[in-house]
C-alpha positions as CSV (number, residue, x, y, z in Angstrom):
1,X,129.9,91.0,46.0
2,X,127.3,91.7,42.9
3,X,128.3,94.6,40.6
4,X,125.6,97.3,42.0
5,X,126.1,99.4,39.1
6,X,125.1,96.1,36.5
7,X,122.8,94.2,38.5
8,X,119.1,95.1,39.1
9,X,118.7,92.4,42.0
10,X,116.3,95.0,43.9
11,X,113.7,95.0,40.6
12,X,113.9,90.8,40.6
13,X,113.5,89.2,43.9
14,X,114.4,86.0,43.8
15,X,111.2,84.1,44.6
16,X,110.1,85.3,41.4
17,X,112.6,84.4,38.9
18,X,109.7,82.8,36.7
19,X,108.7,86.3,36.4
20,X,111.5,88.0,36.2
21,X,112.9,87.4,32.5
22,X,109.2,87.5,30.9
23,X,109.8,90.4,28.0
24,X,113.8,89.3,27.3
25,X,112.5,85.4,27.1
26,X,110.3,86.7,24.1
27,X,113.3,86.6,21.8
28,X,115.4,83.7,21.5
29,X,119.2,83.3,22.6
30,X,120.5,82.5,19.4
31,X,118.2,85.1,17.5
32,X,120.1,88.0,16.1
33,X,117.8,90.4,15.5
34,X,114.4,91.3,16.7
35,X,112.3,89.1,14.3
36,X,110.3,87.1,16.5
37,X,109.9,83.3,16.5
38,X,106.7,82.3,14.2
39,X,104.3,81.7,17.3
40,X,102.9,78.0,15.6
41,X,106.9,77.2,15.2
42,X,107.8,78.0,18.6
43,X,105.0,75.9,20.1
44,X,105.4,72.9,17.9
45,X,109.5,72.7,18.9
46,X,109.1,73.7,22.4
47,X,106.5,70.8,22.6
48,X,106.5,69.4,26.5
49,X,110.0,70.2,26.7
50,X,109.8,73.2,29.4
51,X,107.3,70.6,31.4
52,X,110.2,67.9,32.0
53,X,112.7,70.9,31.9
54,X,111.8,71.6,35.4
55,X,113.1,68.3,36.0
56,X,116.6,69.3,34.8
57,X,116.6,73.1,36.6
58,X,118.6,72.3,39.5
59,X,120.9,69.8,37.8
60,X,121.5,72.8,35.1
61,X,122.2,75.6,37.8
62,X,124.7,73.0,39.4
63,X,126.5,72.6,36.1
64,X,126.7,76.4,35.6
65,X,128.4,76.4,39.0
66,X,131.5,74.2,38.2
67,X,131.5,76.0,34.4
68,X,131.7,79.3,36.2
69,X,134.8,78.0,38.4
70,X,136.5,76.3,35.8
71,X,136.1,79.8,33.7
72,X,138.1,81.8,36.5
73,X,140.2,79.0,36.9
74,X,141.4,78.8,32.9
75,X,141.4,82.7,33.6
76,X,138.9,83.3,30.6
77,X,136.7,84.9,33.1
78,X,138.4,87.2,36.6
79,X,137.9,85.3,40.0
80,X,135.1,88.7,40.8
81,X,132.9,88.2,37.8
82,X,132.9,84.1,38.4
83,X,132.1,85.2,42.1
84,X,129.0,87.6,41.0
85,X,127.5,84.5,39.0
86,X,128.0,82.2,41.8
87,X,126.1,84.2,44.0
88,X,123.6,84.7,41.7
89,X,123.4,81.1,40.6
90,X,123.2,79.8,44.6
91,X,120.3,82.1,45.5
92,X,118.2,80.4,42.2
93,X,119.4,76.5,43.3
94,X,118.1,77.4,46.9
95,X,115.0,79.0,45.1
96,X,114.5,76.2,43.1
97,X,115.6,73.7,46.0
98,X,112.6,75.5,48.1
99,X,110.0,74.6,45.3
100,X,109.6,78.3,44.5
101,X,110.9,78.1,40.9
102,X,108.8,77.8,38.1
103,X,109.9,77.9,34.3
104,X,108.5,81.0,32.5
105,X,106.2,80.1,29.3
106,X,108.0,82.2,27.5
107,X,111.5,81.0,27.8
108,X,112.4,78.4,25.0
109,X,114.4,76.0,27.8
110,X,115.6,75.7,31.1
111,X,119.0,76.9,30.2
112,X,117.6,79.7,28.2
113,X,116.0,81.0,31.1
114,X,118.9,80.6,34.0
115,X,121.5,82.8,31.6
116,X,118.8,85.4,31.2
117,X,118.5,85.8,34.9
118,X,121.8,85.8,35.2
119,X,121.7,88.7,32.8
120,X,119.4,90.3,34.1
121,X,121.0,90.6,37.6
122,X,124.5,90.9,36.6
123,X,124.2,92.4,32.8
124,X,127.1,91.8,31.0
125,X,128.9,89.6,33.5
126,X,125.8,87.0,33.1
127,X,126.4,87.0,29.3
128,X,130.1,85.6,30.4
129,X,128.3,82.5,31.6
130,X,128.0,80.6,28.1
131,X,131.5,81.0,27.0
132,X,133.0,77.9,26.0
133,X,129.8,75.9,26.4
134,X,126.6,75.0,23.9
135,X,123.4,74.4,25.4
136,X,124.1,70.9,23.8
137,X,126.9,70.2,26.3
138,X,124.5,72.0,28.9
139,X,121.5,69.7,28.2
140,X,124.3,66.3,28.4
141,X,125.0,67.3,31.8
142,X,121.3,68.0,32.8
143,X,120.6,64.9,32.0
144,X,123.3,62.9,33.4
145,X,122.9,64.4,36.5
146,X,119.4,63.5,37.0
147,X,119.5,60.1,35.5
148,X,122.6,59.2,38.3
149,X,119.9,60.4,40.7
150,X,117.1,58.4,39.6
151,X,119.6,55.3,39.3
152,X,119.7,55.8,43.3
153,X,116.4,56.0,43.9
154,X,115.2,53.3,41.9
155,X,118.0,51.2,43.3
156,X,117.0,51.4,46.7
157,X,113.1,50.8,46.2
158,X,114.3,47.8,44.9
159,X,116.7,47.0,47.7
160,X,113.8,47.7,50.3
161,X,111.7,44.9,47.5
162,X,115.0,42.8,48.1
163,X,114.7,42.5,51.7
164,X,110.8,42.0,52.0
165,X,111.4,39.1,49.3
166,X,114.3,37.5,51.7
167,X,112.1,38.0,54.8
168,X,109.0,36.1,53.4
169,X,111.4,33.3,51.5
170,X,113.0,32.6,55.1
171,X,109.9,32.5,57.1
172,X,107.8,30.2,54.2
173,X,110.4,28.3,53.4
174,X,108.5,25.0,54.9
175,X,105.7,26.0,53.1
176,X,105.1,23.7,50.2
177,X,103.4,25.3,46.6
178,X,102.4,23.2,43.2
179,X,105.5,24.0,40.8
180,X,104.3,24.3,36.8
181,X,105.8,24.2,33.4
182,X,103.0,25.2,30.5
183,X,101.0,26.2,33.6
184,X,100.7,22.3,34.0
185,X,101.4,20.7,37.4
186,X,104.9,19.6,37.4
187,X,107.2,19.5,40.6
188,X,106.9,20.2,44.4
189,X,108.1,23.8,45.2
190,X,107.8,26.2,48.0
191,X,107.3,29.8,48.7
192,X,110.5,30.0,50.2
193,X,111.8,29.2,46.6
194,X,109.0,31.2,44.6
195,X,110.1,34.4,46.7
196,X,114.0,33.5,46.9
197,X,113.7,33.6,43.1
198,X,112.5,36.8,42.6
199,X,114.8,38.2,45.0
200,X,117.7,36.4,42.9
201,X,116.2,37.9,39.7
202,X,116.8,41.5,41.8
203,X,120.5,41.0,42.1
204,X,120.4,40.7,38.4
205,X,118.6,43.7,37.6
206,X,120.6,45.9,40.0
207,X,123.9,44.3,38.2
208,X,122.3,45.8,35.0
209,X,121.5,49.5,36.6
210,X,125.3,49.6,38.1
211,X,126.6,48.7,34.6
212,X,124.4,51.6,33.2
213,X,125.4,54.1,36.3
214,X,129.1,53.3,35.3
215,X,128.3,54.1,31.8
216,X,126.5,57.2,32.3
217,X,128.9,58.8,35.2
218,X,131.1,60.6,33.0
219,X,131.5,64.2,32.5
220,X,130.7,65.0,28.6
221,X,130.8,69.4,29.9
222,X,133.4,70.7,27.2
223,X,132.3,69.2,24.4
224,X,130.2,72.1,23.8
225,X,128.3,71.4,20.3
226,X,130.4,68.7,19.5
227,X,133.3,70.0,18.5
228,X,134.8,71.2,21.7
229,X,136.6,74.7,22.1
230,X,139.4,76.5,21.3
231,X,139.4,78.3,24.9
232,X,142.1,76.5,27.2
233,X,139.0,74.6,29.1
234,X,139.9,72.3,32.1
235,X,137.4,69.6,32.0
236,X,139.0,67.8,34.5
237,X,137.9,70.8,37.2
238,X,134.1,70.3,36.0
239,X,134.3,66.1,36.4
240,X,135.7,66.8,39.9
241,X,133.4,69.7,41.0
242,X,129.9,67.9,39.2
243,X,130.9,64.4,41.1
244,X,131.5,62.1,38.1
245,X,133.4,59.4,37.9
246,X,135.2,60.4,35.0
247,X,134.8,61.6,31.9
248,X,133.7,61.4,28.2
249,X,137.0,62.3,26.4
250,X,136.1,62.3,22.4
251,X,133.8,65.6,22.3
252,X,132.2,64.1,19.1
253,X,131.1,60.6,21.3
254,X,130.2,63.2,24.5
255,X,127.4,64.4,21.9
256,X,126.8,60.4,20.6
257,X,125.7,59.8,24.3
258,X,122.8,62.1,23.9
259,X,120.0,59.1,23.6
260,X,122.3,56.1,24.5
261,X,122.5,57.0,27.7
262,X,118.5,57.2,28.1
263,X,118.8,54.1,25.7
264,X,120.7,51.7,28.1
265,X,118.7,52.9,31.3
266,X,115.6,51.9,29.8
267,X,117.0,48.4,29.2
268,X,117.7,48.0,32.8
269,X,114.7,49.6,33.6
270,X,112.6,47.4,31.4
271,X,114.9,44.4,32.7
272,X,113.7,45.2,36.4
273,X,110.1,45.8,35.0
274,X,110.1,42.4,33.7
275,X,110.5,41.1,36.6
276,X,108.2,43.2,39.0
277,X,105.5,42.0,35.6
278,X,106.4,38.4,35.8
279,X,106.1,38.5,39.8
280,X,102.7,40.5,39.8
281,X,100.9,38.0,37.2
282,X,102.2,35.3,39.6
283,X,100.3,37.2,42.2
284,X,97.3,38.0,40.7
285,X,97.4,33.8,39.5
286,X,97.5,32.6,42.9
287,X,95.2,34.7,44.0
288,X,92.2,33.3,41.6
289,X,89.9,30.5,43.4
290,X,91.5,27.8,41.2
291,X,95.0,28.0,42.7
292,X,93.7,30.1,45.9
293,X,97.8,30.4,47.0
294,X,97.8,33.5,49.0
295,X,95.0,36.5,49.6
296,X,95.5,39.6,51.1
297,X,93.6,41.5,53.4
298,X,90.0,43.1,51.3
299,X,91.9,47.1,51.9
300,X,94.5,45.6,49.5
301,X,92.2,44.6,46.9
302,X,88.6,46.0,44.9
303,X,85.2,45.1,44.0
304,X,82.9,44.7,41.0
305,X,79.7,47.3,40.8
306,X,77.7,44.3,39.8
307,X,79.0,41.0,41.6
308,X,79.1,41.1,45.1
309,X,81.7,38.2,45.7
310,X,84.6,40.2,43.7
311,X,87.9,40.7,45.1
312,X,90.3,41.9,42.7
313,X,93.7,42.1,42.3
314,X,93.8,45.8,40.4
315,X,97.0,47.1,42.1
316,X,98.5,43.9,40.9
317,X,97.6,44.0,37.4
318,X,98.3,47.9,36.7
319,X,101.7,46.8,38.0
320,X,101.8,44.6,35.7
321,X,100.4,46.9,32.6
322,X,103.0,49.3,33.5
323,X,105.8,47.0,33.8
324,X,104.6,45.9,29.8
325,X,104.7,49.7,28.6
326,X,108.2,50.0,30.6
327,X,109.4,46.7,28.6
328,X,108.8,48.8,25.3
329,X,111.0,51.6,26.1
330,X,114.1,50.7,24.4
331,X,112.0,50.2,20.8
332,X,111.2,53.2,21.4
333,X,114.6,54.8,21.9
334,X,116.3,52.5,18.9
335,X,113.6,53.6,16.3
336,X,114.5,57.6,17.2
337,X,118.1,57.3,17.1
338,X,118.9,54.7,14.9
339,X,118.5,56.4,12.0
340,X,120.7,59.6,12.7
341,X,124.4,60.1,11.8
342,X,127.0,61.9,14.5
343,X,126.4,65.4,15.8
344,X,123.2,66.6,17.7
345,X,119.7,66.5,16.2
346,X,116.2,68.2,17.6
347,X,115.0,64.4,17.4
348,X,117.0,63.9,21.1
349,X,114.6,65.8,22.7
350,X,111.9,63.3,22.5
351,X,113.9,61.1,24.8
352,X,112.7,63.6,27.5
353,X,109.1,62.7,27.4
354,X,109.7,59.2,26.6
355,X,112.1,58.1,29.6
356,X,111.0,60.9,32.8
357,X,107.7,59.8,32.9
358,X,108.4,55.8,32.8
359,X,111.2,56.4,35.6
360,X,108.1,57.9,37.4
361,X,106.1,54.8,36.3
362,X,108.6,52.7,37.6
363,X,108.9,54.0,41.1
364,X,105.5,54.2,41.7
365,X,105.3,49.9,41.1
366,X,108.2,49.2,43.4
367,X,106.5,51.8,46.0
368,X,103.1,50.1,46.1
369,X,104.3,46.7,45.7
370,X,106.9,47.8,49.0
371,X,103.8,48.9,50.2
372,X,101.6,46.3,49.4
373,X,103.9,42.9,49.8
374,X,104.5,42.9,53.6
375,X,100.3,42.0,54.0
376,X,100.3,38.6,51.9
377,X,99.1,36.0,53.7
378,X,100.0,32.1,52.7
379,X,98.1,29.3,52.6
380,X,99.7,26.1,54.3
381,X,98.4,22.5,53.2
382,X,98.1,23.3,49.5
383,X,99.8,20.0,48.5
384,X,97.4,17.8,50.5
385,X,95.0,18.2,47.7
386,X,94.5,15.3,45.1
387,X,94.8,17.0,42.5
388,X,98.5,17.2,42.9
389,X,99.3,14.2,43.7
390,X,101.4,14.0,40.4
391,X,103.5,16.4,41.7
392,X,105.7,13.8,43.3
393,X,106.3,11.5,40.4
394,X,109.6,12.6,39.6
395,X,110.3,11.9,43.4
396,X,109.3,8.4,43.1
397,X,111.1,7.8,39.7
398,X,114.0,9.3,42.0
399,X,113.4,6.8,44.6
400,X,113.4,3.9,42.1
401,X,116.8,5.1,41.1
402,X,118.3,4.3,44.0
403,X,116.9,1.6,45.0
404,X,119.0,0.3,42.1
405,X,117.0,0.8,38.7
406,X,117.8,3.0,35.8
407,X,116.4,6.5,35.3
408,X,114.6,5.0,32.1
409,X,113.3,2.0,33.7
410,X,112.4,3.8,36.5
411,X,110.1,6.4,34.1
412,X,108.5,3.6,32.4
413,X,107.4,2.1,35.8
414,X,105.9,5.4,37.6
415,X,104.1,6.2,34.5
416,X,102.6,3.0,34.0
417,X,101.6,3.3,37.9
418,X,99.6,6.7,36.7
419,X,97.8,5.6,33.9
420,X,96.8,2.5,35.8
421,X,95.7,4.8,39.2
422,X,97.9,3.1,41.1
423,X,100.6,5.9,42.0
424,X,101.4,7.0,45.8
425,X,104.3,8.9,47.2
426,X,104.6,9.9,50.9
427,X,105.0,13.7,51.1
428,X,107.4,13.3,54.2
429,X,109.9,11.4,52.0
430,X,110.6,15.0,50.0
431,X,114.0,15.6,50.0
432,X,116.1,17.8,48.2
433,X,119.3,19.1,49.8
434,X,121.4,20.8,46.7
435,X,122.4,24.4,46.8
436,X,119.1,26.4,44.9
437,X,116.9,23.9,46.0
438,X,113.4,23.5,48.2
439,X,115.4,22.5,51.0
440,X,118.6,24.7,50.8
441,X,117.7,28.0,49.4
442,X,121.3,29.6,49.7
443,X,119.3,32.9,50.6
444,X,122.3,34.1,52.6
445,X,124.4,33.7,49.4
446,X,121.4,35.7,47.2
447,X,121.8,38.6,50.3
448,X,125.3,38.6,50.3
449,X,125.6,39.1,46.3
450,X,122.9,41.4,46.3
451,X,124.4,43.7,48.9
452,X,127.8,43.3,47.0
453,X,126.3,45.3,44.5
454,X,124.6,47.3,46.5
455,X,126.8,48.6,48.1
456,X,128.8,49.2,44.4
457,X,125.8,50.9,43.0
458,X,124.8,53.2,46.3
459,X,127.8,54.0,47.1
């Protein structure tokens, strides 16, 4: 039960806990006296940060939780007073799980402001709560904590982009498409291959977030500012109770991670948005009158205000703008930590506004194209045009070949049947039977890799 004589939970309801710490937010929790902050200093290193803070409240109430039961459990706080803050510390996750929570414009940070509820409900019980810990350590597992979540979610908007690949690379396999190299007509392909090898170029991407899960699932709570504690901690209760996988031991490297973590998920992130770029420019090709591929139906696509005859591809190409700005997130991320020795530095909390809103970014282009891709419509007959009729020239140097002549003589032959006009192949002599190929796509062996890692990386 809450200390009645120490709390004032009847004065601070919790719906209101953005309200609730207004006057005590005023002064800092690392101020020592009552010489307030220089108001142009305050505003210039707050910056956006209480904006993608609210990101980060739940994730920093849960990491309180398993602080405050590892506390009683190393018996530097009693079983009663961790009780009291657990109490306290549910009612503001359920608050802030409800959407009712808001961060006061006062408060310098998220963590700032959960302590001084906590004090402000259970007095000098919630100034127990930081013992051991550095809002460095806090902010670590904040951040951890959402980025694991974000992992998931991006993971399976790209599985539910997997499958819609698979489905429209099994049922166009037949369908034939003009292959290119230096966007010159060069071999016969098909849609079957053109969307089997997107959905390959998904396996790899997903590899690349469940190598960057594995390397940001571990605990660094402990390390406080670096430098650990000299209170008998048990870090191994907090990696159990927070769900990670295991932990970052050195308490110097726990702090390094600040920044390489957001580092290497934007490399799989901008790994995944090059491929959702490279996919929608392929789109937004085929869907010009000089290839004339695929269409989609008009809701899917917008007009001009001046020619009548437009339809274009805008959800297409913004995909593919964003993708480009996600591509040049880990620049971004090397040139603010490259330059900084061991230990924390204010720079880190730049990576905030850099990475939450491109994860947002991201989502967003796997949710329309999810949304989007299950309307294309395919054109059959493409290859009955003249125009590629040169498609099939390695197929006839191919069929010179084993009819007994050598690959070079062969060459010299079909190209001298070109420049003289004289070239024909017929189209039902295609044939190509290897494993990756127009006519065995080993999608099943795509889908089974895919869910492999899946599975891994979900869980």
């Amino acid at each position: 039960m809450i200390n009645e004589d120490k709390a004032v939970s009847s004065e601070l309801p919790v719906s209101r806990f953005h309200l609730s710490t207004k006057k005590r937010l005023m002064k800092k929790i690392w101020q020592k006296d009552d010489h307030a902050t220089n108001t142009l200093v305050n505003t210039f290193t707050v910056g956006k940060d209480l904006d993608f803070d609210e990101r980060l409240a739940k994730y920093d109430v849960k990491g309180s939780m398993a602080h405050c039961k590892m506390l009683a459990e190393a018996g530097i706080v009693s079983v009663e007073e961790s009780e009291q803050m657990l109490v306290v510390l549910a009612e503001i996750l359920e608050t802030i799980e409800q959407g009712n929570f808001e961060i006061d414009k006062n408060a310098e940070d998220i963590h700032s402001q959960i302590e001084s509820v906590l004090i402000a409900r259970l007095g000098d019980i919630g100034k127990k709560i930081h013992t051991a810990r550095s809002r460095n350590d806090q902010v670590l597992v904040d951040i951890k904590l959402y980025l694991l979540d974000e992992i998931r979610e991006t993971a399976t908007l790209t599985d539910e982009f997997f499958q819609l690949l698979i489905q429209l690379a099994e049922q166009h396999k037949n369908v034939l498409l003009p292959g290119y190299t230096h966007l010159q007509v060069a071999m016969p392909s098909s849609f079957g291959l053109w969307f089997g090898a997107y959905a390959e170029a998904l396996l790899d991407d997903m590899e690349m977030l469940f190598s960057v899960k594995n390397i940001i699932n571990k605990n660094p709570l402990g390390s406080a500012a670096g430098y650990g504690s000299s209170f008998p901690i048990d870090r191994e209760s907090t990696t159990y109770n927070l769900g990670f996988q295991s932990m970052n031991y050195n308490s110097v490297y726990a702090q390094m991670t600040r920044g390489k973590s957001e580092k290497m998920l934007a490399m799989a992130m901008a790994t995944l948005a090059g491929t959702l770029g490279k996919f929608s420019y392929d789109v937004c090709l085929y869907l010009s009158q000089n290839f004339d591929f695929i269409s989609f139906p008009k809701e899917f696509t917008t007009g001009s205000s001046i020619m009548p005859h437009k339809k274009n591809p805008d959800i297409f190409e913004l995909v593919r703008a964003r993708c480009n700005r996600i591509q040049s997130l880990p620049n971004e991320f090397i040139l603010l930590t490259n330059n900084l020795p061991s230990g924390y530095h204010r720079d880190m909390q730049l990576t905030k506004e850099i990475l939450f809103p491109a994860i947002d970014s991201l989502k967003e282009c796997l949710e329309i194209l999810n949304y989007t891709l299950p309307n294309i419509q395919v054109k059959d007959g493409i290859l009955e045009d003249e125009k590629y009729k040169y498609l099939f020239s390695v197929e006839k140097i191919n069929e010179e070949v084993k009819n007994g002549s050598s690959f070079r003589d062969a060459y010299v032959k079909v190209g001298q049947e070109i420049e003289n006009n004289a070239f024909h192949f017929k189209m039902e002599n295609l044939e190509h039977t290897h494993q990756g190929s127009i006519g065995n796509l080993c999608l099943d062996k795509i889908e089974y890799q895919f869910n492999k890692v899946k599975n891994k990386l979900l869980g």
